[in-house]
C-alpha positions in Angstrom: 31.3 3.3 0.8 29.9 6.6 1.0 32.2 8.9 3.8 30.6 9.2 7.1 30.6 13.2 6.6 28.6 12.5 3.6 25.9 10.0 5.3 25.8 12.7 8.1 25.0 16.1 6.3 22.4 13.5 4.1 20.8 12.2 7.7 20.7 16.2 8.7 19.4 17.2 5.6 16.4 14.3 5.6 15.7 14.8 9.0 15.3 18.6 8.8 13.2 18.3 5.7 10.6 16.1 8.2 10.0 18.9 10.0 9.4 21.5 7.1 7.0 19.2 5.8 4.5 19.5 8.8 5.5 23.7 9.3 2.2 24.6 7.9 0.5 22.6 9.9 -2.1 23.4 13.3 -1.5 21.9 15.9 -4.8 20.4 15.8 -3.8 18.0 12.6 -1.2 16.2 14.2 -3.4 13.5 15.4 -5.5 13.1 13.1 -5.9 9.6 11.7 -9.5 9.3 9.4 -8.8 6.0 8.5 -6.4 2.9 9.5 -4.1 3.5 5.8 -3.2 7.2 7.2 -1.3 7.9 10.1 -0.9 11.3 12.3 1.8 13.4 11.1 3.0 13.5 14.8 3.0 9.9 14.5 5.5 9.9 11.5 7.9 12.3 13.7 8.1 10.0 16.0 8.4 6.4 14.1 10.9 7.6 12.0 13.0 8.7 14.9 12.7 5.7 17.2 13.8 3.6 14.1 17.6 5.2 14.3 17.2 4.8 18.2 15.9 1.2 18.0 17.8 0.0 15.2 21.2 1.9 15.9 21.5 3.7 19.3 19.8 1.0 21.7 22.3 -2.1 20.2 25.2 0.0 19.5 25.9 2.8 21.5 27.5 2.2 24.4 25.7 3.7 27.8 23.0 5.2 25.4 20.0 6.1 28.0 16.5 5.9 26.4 14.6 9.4 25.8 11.4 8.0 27.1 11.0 3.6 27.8 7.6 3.7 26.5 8.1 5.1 23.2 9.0 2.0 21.9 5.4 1.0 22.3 4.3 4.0 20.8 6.1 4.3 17.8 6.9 0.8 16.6 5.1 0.1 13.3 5.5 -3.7 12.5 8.3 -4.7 13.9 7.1 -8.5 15.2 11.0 -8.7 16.3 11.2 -5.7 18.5 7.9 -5.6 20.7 4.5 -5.1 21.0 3.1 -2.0 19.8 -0.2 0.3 19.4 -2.4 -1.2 17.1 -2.3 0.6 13.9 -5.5 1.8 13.7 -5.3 4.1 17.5 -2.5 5.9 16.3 -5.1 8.7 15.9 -5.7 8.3 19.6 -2.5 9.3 21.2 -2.7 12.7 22.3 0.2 12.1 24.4 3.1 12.6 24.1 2.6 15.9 22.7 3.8 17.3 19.6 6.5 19.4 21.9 7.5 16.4 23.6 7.8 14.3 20.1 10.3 17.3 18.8 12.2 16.8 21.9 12.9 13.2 21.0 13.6 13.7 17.3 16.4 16.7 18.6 17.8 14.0 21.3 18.2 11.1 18.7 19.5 13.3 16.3 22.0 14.6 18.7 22.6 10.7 19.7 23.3 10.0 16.2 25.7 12.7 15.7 27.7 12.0 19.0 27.7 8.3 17.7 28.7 8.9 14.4 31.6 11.7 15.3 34.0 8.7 14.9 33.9 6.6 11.5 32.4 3.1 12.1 32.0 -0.1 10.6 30.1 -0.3 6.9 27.5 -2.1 8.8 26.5 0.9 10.8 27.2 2.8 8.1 24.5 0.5 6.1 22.0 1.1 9.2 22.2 4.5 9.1 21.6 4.9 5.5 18.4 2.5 5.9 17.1 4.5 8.5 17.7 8.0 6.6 16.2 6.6 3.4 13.0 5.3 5.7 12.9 8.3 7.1 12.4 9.6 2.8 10.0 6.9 2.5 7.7 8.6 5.4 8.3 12.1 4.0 6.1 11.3 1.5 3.5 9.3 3.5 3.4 12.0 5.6 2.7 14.3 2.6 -0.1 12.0 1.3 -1.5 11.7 4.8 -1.8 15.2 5.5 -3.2 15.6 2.4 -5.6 12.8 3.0 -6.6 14.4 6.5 -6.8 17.9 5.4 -9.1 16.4 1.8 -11.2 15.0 4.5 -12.3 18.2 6.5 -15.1 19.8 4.9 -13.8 23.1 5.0 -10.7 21.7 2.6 -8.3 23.7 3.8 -5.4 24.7 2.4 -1.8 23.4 3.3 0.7 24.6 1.1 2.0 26.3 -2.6 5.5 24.4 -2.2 4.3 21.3 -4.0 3.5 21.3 -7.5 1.2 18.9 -7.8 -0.5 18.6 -11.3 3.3 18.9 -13.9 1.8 19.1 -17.0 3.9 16.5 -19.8 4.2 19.2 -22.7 5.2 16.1 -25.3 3.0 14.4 -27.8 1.6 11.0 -26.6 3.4 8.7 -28.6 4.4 4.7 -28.4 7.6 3.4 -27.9 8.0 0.2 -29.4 10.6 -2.7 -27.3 11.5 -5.3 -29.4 11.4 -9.1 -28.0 15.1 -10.5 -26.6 16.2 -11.2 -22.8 16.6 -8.3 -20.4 18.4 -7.4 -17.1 16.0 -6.8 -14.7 17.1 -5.6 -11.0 19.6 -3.3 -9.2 23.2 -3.8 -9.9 24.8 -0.7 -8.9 26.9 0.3 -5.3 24.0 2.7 -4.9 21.7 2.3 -2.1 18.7 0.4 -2.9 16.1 -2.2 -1.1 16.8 -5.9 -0.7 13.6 -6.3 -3.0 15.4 -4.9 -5.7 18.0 -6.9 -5.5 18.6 -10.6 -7.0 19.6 -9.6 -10.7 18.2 -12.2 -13.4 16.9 -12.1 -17.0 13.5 -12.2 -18.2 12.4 -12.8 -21.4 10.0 -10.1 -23.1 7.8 -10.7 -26.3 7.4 -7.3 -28.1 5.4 -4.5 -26.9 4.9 -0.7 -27.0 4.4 1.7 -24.3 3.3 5.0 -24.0 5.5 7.7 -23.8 2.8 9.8 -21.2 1.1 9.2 -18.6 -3.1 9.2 -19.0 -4.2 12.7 -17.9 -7.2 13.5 -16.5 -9.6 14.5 -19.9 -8.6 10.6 -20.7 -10.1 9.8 -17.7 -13.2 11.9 -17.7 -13.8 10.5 -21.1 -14.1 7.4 -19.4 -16.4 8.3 -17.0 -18.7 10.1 -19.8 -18.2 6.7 -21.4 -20.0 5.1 -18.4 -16.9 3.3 -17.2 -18.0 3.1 -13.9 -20.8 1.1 -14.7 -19.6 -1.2 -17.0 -18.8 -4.6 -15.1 -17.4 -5.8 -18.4 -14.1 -3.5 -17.7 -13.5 -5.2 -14.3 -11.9 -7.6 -12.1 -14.9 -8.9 -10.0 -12.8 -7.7 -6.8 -13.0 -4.5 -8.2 -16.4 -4.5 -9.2 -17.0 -5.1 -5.5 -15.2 -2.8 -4.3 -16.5 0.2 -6.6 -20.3 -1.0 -5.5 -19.7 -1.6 -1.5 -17.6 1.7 -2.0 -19.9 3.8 -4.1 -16.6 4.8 -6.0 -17.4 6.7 -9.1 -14.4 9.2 -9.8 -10.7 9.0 -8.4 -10.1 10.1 -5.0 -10.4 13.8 -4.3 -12.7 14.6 -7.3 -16.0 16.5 -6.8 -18.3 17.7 -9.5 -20.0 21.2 -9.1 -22.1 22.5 -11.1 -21.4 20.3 -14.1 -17.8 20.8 -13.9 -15.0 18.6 -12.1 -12.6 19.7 -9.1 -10.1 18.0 -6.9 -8.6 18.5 -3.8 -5.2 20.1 -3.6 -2.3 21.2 -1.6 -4.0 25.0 -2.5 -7.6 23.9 -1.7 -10.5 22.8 -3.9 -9.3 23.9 -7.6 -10.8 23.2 -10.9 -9.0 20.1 -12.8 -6.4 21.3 -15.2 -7.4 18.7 -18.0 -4.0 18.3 -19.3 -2.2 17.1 -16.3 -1.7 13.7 -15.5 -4.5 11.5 -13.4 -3.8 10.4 -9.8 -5.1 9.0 -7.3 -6.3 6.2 -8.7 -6.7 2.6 -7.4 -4.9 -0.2 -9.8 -8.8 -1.8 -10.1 -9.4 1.7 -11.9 -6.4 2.0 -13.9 -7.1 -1.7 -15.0 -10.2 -0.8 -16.2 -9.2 2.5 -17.8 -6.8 0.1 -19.7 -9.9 -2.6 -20.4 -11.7 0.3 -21.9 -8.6 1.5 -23.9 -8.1 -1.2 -25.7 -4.9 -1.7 -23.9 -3.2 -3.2 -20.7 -0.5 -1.8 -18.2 2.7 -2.5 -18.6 5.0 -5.6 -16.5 7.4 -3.7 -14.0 10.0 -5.8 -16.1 8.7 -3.7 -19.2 8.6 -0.9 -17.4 12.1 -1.0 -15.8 13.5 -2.1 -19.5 11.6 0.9 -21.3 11.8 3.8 -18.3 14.8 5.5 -20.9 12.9 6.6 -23.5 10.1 8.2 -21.4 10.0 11.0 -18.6 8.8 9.5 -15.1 8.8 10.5 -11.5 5.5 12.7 -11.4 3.3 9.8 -10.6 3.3 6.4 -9.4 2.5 4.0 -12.1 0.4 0.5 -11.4 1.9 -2.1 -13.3 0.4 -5.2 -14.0 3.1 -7.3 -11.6 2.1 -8.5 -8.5 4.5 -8.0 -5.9 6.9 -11.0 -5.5 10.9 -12.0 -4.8 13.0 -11.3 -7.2 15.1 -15.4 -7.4 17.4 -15.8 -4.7 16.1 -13.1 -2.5 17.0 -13.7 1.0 15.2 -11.6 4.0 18.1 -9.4 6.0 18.7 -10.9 9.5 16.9 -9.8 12.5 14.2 -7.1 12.7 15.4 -5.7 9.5 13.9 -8.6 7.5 10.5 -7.6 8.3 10.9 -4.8 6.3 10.1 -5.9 2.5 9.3 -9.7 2.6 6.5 -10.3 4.5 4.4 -7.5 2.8 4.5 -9.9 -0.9 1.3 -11.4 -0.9 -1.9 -9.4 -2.5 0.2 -6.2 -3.8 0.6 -4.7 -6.8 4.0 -3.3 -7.9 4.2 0.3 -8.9 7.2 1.9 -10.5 9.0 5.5 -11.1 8.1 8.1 -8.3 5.4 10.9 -7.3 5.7 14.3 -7.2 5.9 13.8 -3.5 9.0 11.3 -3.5 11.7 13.2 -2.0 14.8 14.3 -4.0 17.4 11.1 -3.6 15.3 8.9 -3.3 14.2 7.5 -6.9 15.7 4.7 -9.2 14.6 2.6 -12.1 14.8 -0.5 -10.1 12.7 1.0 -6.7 9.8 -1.0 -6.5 7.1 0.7 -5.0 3.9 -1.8 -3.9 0.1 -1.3 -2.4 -2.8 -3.3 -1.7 -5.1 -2.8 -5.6 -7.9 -0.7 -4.0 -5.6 2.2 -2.3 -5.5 5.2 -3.8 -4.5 7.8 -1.2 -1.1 7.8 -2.6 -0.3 9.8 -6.1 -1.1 7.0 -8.3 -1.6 7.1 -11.9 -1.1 4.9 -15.4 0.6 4.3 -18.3 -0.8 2.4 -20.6 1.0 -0.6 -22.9 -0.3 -2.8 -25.6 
């Protein structure tokens, strides 16, 4: 068990990095919500802090007083278990409490959890508090795609920061690695911290196949698009020829062509693309098609988690060709906790490796990432198998 001096200096070092996220920010864009998949950055301050005070502080700590009773209301997410709660889509209306008053709670929680934790305690506090600070990592990087999302949205498309490097370049020629047939290990079977959807170790059985050693990059795609991909039904679920036509979708998120030539939004404004880096933003109907029109497929998570050594990952999400389901023997934690992976497998797809806005600590082989097929606000690209 990791010591409690450790798990503190990790919760102070994740909840500090929260707050540098959103330094650049106005005022003005905390509470802005454009559509129900993104949610306020003053929102995420919040959540993420009344999760250590709903989950740890209010059952454990004795005499703990409440920072504010409605709050609860405010900043629950999902939780069936623990309350009602602002519907998801009016986050964007809160304009109280303020931004001050929501840096006043994260400081008092914080505080609570170091007063709490100044004595060792049981490993299953110890296991709460490392959920909560790995949550807390999960909504560092939904709070970088949401701000990126709100600030993508303004016409002005402003800019928000140089910190992130966005668009990594993979200097290595695209190559295929070929996995030979046999029974595999599939699943997280380490002390490390992982998810309880991870967990449930078991073999699967893989026929041969090769995968590519890079991700697509963005002249792949644009070759696709000159190729009339977009308009070619053949290359399509039906869902997703739906959604491309009700949508008017006809390049990845972000994209705009000016005068004959494509940019994106970024973190530094509109840019031009660099055609060498690797797409994103991409829903898995597109990378499905992408893959139709390659001659390929995408890979199984199993064949992804079996291959991930003999390739770099962790600048983009990948879709996999895996919907999103138990693992055998999985069992839902007890309590509000179970809430947090199991209900959500129906109609997702599984996406593997890590973004370029994953914070540091908080990517494994085994994480399984999963979103409804026609998001793409997240940095989501492909790699193709065959």
């Amino acid at each position: 068990m990791i010591s409690i001096d450790s798990l503190l200096d990790f919760f102070l070092e994740t909840r500090e990095y929260s707050e540098k996220i959103c330094e650049p920010l106005e005022i003005e864009d905390y509470v802005v919500q454009p559509i129900v998949d993104v949610s306020p950055p003053k929102w995420h301050l919040g959540h993420t802090t009344w999760f250590f005070e709903a989950f740890i502080l209010v059952p454990y700590a004795k005499n703990y007083q409440l920072f504010n009773s409605d709050f609860s209301f405010v900043f629950n997410s999902y939780y069936e278990t623990i309350g009602k709660r602002v519907v998801r889509a009016d986050r964007g209306n809160l304009s109280r409490p303020s931004v001050k008053k929501v840096y006043e709670y994260r400081k008092y929680v914080t505080d609570g959890i170091k007063t709490f934790f100044a004595n060792d305690q049981s490993k299953e506090l110890h296991d709460l508090l490392e959920i909560g600070i790995h949550h807390e990592k999960q909504h560092q990087e939904l709070l970088l795609t949401d701000i990126k999302y709100i600030l993508g949205n303004n016409p002005l498309l402003p800019f928000y920061s140089e910190q992130l490097g966005e668009h990594p370049i993979e200097e290595h020629q695209q190559d295929w690695i070929t996995v030979d047939e046999g029974i595999y290990e599939i699943g997280h079977n380490s002390d490390a911290f992982c998810y309880d959807n991870e967990l449930g170790g078991h073999k699967v059985y893989l026929h041969n196949f090769e995968i590519s050693n890079k991700l697509v990059t963005n002249q792949e795609f644009i070759n696709f698009i000159k190729d009339s991909g977009y308009k070619r039904f053949e290359l399509w679920h039906a869902e997703g020829w739906d959604w491309l036509n009700q949508n008017n979708i006809a390049c990845p998120m972000y994209w705009h062509k000016i005068d004959g030539e494509w940019h994106h939004y970024t973190y530094t404004g509109l840019q031009k693309i660099d055609l060498s880096a690797p797409l994103c933003h991409i829903s898995y109907f597109e990378a499905f098609a992408f893959a139709q029109w390659k001659g390929c497929r995408l890979p199984t998570e199993f064949e992804w988690e079996v291959a991930n050594l003999y390739f770099p990952w962790g600048k983009r999400w990948e879709w996999t060709e895996s919907a999103y389901l138990p693992y055998p023997n999985y069992k839902k934690a007890d309590g509000a906790l179970g809430e947090y992976n199991g209900k959500f497998m129906v109609n997702q797809k599984v996406l593997r490796g890590g973004s370029i806005a994953t914070p540091r600590k908080h990517t494994r082989p085994t994480y399984r990432n999963f979103f409804q097929p026609n998001l793409r606000w997240q940095f989501t690209g492909l790699r193709l198998a065959k």
